[in-house]
N, C-alpha and C positions, 0 to 999 in steps of 0.2 A: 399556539406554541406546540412543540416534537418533542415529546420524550423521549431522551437519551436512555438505554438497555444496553449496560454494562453486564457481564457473570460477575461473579465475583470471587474467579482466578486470575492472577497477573500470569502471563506468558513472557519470557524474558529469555531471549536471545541474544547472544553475545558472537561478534566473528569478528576478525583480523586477518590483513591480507600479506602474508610475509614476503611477498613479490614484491617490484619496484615497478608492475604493469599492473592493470585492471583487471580483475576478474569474471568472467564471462557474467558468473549468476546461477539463477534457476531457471528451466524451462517456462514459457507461460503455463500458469494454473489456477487457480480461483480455489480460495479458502473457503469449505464453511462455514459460517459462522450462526449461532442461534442468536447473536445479539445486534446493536447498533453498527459496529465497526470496529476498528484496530486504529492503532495509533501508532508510529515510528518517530523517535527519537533520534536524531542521529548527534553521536557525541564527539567523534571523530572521524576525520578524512570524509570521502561524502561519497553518496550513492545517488545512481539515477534507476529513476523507477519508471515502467511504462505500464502503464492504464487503461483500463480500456472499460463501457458498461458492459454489463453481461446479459444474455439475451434474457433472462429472468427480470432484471431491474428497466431493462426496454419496454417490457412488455408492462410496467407500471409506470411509464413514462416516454410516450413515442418522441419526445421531443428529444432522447439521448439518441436514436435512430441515427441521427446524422455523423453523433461523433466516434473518431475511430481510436486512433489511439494518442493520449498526450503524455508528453516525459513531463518529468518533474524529477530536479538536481535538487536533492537534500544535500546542506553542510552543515558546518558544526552549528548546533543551537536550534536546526530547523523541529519544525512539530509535522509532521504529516497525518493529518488523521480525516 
C-alpha cells in the first residue's frame, strides 16, 4: 500500500467566466507541491485540463518517458485528483 501526504491546509479557489466564450487559462507551469497531490473539484460549467509528467517524476519512472501530453474535460461532479 502508498501513503497518501496531505498538509493540513485546504487551498480554495473559486473563478467564473462572465463571457459567453472560453477562457484561454494559465500559461503551462508545475506547482510545488511538499505533499501527495491536489484535487479539482469542478462544481460548475467544465474545464479542460492538459497534463503532462514532469521531467522529475520521469526520472522515477522511465515508463512516463513516452507520454506527452493528455486533456482531461472536467464537468460538473468530476474529482480530478
Amino acid at each position: 500500500t502508498q501513503t497518501v501526504n496531505h498538509s493540513k491546509a485546504a487551498w480554495i479557489f473559486f473563478g467564473k467566466n462572465p463571457l459567453s466564450q472560453p477562457l484561454k487559462g494559465r500559461a503551462e507551469h508545475t506547482d510545488a507541491i511538499e505533499h501527495s497531490g491536489t484535487w479539482h473539484i469542478q462544481l460548475h460549467g467544465s474545464k479542460i485540463w492538459t497534463l503532462r509528467p514532469t521531467a522529475e517524476l520521469i526520472k522515477k519512472n522511465k515508463a512516463l518517458k513516452s507520454i506527452e501530453r493528455i486533456r482531461v474535460h472536467c464537468k460538473p461532479g468530476d474529482v480530478l485528483c
